[in-house]
C-alpha positions as CSV (number, residue, x, y, z in Angstrom):
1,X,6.5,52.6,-59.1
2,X,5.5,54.8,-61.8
3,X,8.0,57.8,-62.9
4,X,7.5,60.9,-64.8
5,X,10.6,63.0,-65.8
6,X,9.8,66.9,-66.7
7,X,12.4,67.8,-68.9
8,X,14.0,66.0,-71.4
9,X,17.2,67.5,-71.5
10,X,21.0,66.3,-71.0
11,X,20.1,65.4,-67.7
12,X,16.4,64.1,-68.0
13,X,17.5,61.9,-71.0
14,X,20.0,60.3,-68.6
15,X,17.7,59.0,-65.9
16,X,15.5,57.5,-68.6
17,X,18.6,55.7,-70.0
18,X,19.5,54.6,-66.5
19,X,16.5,53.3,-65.4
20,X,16.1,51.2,-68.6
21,X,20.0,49.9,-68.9
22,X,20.5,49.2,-65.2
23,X,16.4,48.2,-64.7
24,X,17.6,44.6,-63.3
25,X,19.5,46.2,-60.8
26,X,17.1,48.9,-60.0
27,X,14.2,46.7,-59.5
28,X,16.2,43.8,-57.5
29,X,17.1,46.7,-54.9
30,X,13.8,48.0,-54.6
31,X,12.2,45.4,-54.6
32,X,9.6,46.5,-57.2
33,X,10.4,47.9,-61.1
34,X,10.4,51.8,-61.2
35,X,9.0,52.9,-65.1
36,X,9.2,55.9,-66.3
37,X,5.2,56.7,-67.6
38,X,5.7,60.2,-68.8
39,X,8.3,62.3,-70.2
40,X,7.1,66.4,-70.2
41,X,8.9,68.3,-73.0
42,X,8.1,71.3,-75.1
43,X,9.9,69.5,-78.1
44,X,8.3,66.2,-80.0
45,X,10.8,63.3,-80.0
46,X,9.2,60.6,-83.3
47,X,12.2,58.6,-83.4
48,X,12.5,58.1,-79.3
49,X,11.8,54.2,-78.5
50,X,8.6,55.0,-76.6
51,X,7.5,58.0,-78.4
52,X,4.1,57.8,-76.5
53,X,5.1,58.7,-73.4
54,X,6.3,62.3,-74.1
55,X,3.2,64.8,-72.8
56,X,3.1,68.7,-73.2
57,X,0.5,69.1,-70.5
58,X,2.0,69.0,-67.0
59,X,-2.2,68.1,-65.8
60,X,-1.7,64.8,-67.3
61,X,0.8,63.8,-65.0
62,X,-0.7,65.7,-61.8
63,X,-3.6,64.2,-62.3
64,X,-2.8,60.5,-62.6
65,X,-2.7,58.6,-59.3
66,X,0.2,56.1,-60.3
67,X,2.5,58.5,-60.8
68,X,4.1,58.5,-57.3
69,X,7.7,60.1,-58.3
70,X,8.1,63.7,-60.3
71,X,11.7,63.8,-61.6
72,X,12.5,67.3,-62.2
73,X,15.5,68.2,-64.6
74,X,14.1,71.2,-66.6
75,X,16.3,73.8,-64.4
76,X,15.2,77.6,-64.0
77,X,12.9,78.5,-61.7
78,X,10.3,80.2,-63.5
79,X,8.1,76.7,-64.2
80,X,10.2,74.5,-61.9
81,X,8.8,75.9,-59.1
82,X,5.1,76.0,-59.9
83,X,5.4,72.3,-61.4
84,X,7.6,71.1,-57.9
85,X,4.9,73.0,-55.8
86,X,1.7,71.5,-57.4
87,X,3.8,67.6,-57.5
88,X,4.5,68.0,-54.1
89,X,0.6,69.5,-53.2
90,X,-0.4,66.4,-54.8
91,X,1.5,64.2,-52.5
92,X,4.0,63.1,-55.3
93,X,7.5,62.9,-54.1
94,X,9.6,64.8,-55.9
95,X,13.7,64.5,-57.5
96,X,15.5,67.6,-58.8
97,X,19.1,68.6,-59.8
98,X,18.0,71.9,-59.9
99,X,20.2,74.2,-57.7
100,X,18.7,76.9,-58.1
101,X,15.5,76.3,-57.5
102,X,16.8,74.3,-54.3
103,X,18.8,77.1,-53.3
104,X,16.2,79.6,-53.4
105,X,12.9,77.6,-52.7
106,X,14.2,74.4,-50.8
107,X,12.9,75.4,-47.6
108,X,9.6,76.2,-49.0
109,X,9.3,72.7,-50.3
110,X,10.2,70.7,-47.3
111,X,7.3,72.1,-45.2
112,X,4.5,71.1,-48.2
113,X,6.9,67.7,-48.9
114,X,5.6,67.4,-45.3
115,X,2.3,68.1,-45.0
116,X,1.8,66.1,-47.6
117,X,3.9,63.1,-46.5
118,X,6.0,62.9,-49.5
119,X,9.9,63.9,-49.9
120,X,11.7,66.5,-51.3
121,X,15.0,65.0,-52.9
122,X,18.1,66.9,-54.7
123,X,21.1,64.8,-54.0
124,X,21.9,65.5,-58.1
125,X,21.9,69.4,-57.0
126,X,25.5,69.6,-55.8
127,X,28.3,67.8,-57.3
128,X,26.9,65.9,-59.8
129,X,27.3,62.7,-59.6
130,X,29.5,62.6,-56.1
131,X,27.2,61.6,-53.6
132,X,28.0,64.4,-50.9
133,X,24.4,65.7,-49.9
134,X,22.9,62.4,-48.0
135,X,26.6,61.5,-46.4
136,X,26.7,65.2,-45.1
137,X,22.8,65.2,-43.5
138,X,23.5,61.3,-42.5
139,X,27.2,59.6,-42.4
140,X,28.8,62.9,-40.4
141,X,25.9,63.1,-38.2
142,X,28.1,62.9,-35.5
143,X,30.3,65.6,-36.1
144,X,30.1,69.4,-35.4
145,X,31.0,70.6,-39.2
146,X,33.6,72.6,-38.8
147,X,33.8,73.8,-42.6
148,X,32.8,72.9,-46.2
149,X,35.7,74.1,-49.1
150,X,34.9,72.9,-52.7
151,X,35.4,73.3,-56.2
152,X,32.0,72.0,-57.3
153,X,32.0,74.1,-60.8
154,X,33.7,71.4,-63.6
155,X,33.2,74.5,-66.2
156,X,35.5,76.7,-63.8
157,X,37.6,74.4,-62.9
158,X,38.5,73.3,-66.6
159,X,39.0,76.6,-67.5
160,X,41.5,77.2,-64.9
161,X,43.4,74.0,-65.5
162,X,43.7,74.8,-69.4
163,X,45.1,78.1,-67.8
164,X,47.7,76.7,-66.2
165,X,48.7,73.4,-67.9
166,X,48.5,75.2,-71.4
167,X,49.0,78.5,-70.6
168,X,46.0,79.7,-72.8
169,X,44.3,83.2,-71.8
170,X,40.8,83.1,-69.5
171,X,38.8,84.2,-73.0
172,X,40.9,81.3,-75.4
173,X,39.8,78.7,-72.5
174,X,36.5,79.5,-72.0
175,X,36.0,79.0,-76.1
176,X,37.5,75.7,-76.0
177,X,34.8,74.9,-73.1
178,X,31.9,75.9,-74.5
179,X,33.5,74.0,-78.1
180,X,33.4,70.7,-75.6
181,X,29.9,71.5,-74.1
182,X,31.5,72.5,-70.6
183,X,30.7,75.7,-70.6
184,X,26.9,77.7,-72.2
185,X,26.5,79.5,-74.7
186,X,26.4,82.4,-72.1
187,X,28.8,81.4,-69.3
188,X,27.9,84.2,-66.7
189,X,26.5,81.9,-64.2
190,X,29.8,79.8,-64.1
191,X,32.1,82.2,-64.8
192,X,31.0,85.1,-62.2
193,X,30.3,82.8,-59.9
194,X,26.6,82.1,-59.0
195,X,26.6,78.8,-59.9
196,X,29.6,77.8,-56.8
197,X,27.5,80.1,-54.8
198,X,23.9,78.2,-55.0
199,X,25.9,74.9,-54.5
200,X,27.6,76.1,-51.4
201,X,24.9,77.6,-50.1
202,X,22.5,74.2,-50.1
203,X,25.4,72.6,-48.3
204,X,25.9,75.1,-46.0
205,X,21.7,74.8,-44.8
206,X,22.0,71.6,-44.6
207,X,24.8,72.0,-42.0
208,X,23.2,74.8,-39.9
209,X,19.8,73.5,-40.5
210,X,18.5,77.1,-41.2
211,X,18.2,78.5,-44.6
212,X,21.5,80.1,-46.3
213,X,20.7,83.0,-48.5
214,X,22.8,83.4,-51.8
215,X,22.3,87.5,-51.2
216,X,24.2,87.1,-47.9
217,X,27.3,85.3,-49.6
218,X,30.0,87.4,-51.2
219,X,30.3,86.3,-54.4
220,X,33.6,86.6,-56.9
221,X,33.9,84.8,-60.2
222,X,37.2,83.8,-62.4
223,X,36.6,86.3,-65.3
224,X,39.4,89.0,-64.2
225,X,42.0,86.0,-63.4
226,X,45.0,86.2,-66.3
227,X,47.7,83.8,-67.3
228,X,50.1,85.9,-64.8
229,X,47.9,85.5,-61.7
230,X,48.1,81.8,-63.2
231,X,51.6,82.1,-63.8
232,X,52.3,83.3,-60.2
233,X,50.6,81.0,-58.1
234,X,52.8,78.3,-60.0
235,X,55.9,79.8,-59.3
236,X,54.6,79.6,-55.3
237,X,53.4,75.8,-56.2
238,X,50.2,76.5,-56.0
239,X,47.1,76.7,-58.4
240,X,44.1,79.1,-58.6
241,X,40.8,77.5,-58.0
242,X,37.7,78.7,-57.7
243,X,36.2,77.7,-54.3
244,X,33.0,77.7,-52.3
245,X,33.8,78.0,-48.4
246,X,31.4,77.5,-45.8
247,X,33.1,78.1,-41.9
248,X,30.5,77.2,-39.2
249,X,30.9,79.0,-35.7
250,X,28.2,79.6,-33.1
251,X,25.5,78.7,-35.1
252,X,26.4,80.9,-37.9
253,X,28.1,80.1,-41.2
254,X,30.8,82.2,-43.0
255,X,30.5,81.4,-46.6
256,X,31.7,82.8,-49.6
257,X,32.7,82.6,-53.4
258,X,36.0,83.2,-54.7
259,X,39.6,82.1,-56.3
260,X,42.0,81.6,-54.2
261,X,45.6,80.1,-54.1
262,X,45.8,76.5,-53.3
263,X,49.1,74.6,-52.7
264,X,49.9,71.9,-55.3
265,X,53.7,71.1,-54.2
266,X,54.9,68.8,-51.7
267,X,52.1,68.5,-48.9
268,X,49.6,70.1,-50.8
269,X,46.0,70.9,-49.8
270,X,43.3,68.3,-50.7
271,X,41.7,70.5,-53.5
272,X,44.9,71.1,-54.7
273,X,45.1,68.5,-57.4
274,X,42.1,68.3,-58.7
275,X,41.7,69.4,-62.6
276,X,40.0,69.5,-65.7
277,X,35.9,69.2,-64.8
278,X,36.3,67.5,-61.7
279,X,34.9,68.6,-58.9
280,X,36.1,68.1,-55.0
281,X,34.4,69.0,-51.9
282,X,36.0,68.6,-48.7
283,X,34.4,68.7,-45.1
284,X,36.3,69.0,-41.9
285,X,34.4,67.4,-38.9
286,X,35.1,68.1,-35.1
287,X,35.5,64.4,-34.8
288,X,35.8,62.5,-38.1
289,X,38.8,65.6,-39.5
290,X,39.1,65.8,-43.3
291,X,36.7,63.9,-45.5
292,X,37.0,64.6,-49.2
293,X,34.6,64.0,-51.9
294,X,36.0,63.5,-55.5
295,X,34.5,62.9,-59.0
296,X,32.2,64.3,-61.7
297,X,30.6,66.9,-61.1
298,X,28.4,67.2,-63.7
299,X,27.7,65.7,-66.9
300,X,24.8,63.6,-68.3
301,X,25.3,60.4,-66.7
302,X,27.3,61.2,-63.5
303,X,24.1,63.8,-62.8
304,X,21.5,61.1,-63.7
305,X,23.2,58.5,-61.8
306,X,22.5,60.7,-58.3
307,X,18.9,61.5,-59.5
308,X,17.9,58.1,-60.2
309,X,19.5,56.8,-56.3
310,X,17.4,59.5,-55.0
311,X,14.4,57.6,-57.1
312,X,15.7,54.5,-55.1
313,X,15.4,55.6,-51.9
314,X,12.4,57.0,-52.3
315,X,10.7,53.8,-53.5
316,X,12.2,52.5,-50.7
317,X,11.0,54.8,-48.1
318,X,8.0,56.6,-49.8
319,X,7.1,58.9,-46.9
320,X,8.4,61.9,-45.8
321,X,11.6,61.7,-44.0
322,X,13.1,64.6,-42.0
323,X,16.7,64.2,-43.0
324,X,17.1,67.5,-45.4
325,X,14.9,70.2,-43.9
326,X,16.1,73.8,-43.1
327,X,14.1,76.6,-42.0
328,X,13.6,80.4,-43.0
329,X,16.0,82.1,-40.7
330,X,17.4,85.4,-39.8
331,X,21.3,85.9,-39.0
332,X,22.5,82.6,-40.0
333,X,25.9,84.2,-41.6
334,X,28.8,86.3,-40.5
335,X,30.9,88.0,-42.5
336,X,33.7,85.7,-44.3
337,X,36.2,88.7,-43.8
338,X,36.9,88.4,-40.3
339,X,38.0,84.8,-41.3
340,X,41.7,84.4,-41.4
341,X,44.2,83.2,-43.2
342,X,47.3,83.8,-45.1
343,X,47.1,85.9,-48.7
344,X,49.2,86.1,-51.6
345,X,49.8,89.5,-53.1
346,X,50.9,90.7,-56.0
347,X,52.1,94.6,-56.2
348,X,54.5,96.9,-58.4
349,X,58.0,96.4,-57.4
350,X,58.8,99.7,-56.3
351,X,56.2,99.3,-53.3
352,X,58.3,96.6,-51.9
353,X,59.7,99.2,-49.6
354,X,55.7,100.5,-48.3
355,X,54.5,95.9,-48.3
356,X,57.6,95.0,-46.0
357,X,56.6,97.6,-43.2
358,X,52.9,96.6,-43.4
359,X,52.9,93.4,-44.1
360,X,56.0,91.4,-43.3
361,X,57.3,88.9,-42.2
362,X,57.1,86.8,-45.7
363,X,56.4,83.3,-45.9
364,X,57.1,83.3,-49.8
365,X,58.8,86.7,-52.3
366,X,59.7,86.5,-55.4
367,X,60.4,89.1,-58.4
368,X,59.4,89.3,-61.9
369,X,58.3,91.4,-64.8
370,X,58.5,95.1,-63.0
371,X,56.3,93.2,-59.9
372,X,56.6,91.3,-56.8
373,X,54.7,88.5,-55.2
374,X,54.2,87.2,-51.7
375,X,52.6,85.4,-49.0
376,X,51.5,87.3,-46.0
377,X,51.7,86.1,-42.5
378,X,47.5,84.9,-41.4
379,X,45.3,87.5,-41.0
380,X,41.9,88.5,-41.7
381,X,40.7,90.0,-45.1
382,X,39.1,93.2,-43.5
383,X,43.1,93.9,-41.9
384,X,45.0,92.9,-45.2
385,X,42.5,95.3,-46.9
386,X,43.3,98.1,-44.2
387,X,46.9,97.6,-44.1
388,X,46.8,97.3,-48.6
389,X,44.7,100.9,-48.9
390,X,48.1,102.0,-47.0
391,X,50.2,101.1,-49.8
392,X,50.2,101.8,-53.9
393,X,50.5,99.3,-56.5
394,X,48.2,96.1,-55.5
395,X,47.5,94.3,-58.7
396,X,45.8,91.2,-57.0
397,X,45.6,89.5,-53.9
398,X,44.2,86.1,-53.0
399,X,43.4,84.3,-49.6
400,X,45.7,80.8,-49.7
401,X,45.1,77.6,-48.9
402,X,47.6,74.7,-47.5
């Protein structure tokens, strides 16, 4: 099986190293050797160890009939998608990590994939390297999915945890991430959220089987949380993470984007105790319960290791295979804010008077630093909002998980 890789990035560079470290392996389980014949890059590489296999002209590959796998890793969408359309067109299977382009085109792709009797493959799309995509479409077939909850953003996730191990400020994290590579040079799409929210979104199609679209899914990011909000939650024992939630009723999916408050003390929530840049997804089946998925979620190898078992299973099934397919649809999501739950709220303390006859009983108050903080008894977010525009002096509020 000949490969080409478009891209030769941190995650394109990977699946070349893979598939020539662990070739053996590779080759005994598909019973055939998988090469990689072209690399597509902008960029000239004279010191790489096959130097002749780099192209600038996407044609070359499109055109040549051994070339039976299209490994995308260049991200974007603006020549991802046109590259991923033609591959596909051309009855070339096709491997991406690319959650955005899945997000936004993956349902496009799955009806040429098959009329063209090739596949359409992104397991490397959504938690890096934790396989979650395939075991949610196949392993949980038998379950009703009840819900999806994640933190499947390592650049987030780190930035948080320096928050509240070191007590650093949002701006004095998110420097030492992008010193370490975490985090881009411009961190907006980790940060405000959009990256959590294309992630969520391809696991929340797979589950209804009809498109999700990112416009539907209210979407809130980490840049306004501060070391008190951090602070807080710890004194509650519980964290901020930033989550993506997908709650499945009737055929619908509530899904959204946002921190929220989840319990790291005794009996503490699943997510709870997962830091630094790892990621954790966890899925609650109608017959299976809690399943929890746990690892990297991104970096060079962890990435290129999913790509290159999507590779795998391709070579071993070649043709198109219905497993991941979701369809343009209209009304597949309700609004998360009739979803309830219990919410922490932070207000000035001389509304304590105004919070106790809307909002009490407490589960949780405490005082500090002119403010007070407590849990709410379960609601949903459109009546905490009601009963809070009754009040002055919210600072913050956050839905909270056990």
């Amino acid at each position: 099986m000949k490969v080409a890789i478009i891209g030769y990035g941190v995650v394109g560079s990977g699946v070349y190293d893979i598939l020539k470290e662990n070739r053996g392996g590779i080759e005994r389980r598909c019973g055939q050797s998988v090469d990689v014949k072209y690399v597509l890059d902008i960029r000239d590489f004279p010191d790489h160890p096959e130097p002749d296999i780099f192209v600038k002209d996407f044609g070359v590959i499109l055109s040549d009939p051994e070339v039976g796998i299209v490994v995308e890793t260049m991200g974007g969408v603006r020549f991802a998608y046109d590259y991923t359309k033609s591959a596909l067109e051309a009855g070339k299977t096709v491997v991406t990590s690319n959650k955005e382009l899945v997000a936004r085109h993956g349902h496009e792709f799955f009806e040429i994939a098959k009329k063209h009797n090739c596949r359409y493959l992104f397991e490397a799309s959504v938690g890096g390297g934790i396989p979650v995509i395939r075991p949610l479409a196949r392993c949980l077939a038998a379950n009703e999915i009840e819900s999806v909850t994640g933190i499947i953003n390592g650049t987030t996730n780190y930035i948080l945890t320096k928050m509240y191990r070191d007590g650093q400020s949002f701006d004095a994290a998110l420097s030492r991430a992008q010193e370490l590579g975490y985090a881009e040079k411009d961190p907006a799409a980790d940060v405000d959220g959009a990256d959590v929210c294309r992630k969520i979104a391809i696991l929340a199609s797979i589950v209804l089987g009809k498109r999700v679209n990112c416009a539907d899914i209210p979407t809130k990011g980490i840049r306004n949380i501060t070391t008190a909000d951090v602070e807080w939650a710890e004194s509650a024992g519980f964290a901020v993470k930033l989550l993506g939630r997908a709650v499945f009723r009737d055929g619908r999916a509530g899904v959204s984007v946002e921190p929220a408050m989840v319990r790291t003390a005794e009996d503490a929530h699943p997510l709870g105790n997962i830091w630094d840049v790892y990621n954790g997804i966890l899925v609650e089946g109608n017959m299976v319960g809690r399943v929890m998925f746990y690892g990297r979620g991104a970096g060079k190898l962890p990435t290129a290791s999913a790509v290159v078992g999507d590779i795998v299973d391709t070579v071993r099934q070649p043709d198109y295979g219905e497993e991941f397919s979701w369809a343009e649809a209209e009304g597949t999501t309700f609004d998360p804010a009739e979803l309830e739950s219990e919410f922490f709220v932070r207000m000035k303390k001389t509304a304590l008077p105004a919070a106790e006859k809307a909002l009490a009983p407490f589960k949780f108050i405490a005082e500090r630093n002119g403010e007070i903080g407590f849990i709410t008894p379960a609601m949903s977010e459109a009546e905490i909002n009601k009963r809070l525009s009754e009040t002055d002096g919210v600072i913050n509020k956050m839905r909270v998980y056990r």
